[in-house]
N, C-alpha and C positions, 0 to 999 in steps of 0.2 A: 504494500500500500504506500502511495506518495506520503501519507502522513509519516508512516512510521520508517520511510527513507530520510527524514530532515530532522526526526528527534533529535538526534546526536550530533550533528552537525553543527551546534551554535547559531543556529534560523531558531531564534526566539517563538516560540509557537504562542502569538496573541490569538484571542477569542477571532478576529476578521481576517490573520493567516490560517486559520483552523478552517474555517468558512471558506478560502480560496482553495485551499487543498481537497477539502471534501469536494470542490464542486470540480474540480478537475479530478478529482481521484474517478480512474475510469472512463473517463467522459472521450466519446473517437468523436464529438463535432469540429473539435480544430479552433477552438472560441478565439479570437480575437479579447485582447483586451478588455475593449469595450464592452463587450457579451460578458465577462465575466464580473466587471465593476457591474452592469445594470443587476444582474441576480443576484449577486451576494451581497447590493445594498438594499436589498427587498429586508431583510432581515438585520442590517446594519446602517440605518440610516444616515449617519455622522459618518461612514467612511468614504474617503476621497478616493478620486481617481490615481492620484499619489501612489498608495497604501496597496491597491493593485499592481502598478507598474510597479514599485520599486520590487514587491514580494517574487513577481514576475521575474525580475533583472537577477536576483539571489537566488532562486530555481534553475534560470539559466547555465549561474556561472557553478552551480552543485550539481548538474547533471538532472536534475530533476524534472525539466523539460525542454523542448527543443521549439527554439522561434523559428519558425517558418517565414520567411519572406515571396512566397508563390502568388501572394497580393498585391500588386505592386500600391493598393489603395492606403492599407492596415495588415500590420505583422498579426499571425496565430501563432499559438500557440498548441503542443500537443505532448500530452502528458505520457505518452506511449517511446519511448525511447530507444526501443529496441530497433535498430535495423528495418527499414520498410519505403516502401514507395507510396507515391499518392496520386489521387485521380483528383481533378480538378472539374468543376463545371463553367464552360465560358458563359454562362448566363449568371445564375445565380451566386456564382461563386462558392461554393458547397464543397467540401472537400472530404476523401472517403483512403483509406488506407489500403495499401497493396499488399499482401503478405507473400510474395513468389523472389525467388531469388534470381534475378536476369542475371547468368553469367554472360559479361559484355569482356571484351581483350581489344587494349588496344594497343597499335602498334607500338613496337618499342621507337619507331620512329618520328608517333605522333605525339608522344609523354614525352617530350622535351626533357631527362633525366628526370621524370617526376617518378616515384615512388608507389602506384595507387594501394592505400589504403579502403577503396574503400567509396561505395557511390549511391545517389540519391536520383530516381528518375521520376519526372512529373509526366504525368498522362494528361491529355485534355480533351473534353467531351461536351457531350449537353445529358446532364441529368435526367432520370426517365419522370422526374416530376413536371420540367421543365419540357420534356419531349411532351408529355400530354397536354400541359397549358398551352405549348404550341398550337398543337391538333382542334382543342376548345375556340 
């Protein structure tokens, strides 16, 4: 569980970082920031947009989620860390995970002495919610 990955860590666990990890903990929408300030001030009236971002920024930099920049609008966030790919929807922007391993080789000619550790592929489509609002 994300909570009990950050106990230990020295990430202070307040009552509205408790509230931002529950609501990530689990969560494959891919929340954006802002998706996550608007819910967890449902129940935290007083907390700023601040108090999201920075918990955000210290999750980051402890492994505990990964900022997506596949938006070029607004960064996501995704509390899923493990190795994966993702599909993108060019309409609505909806983003969904890939669990298949693309083994990709590229030339030793084309890696400029680079090293690959290691890679992230985005897919992009139109969602089949968005295929049927089409159709409507």
């Amino acid at each position: 569980m994300l909570i009990d990955r950050h106990g230990g860590t020295g990430f202070k666990l307040t009552p509205q970082r408790l509230a931002i990890l529950e609501y990530l903990d689990g969560n494959t929408s891919h929340p954006a920031a802002e998706d996550i300030y608007r819910e967890v001030k449902k129940r935290f009236r007083t907390m700023s947009f601040a108090t999201v971002y920075n918990t955000l920024e210290v999750l980051k930099r402890h492994g505990g989620v990964l900022e997506l920049t596949i938006d070029p609008e607004r960064k996501h966030y995704d509390p899923n860390t493990a190795p994966h790919h993702h599909l993108i929807c060019l309409k609505c922007k909806k983003i969904v995970d890939v669990h298949t391993d693309f083994k990709i080789n590229i030339p030793a000619d084309q890696r400029q002495g680079f090293k690959v550790t290691g890679n992230h592929i985005e897919f992009y489509g139109i969602c089949p919610e968005c295929i049927k609002e089409r159709r409507s």
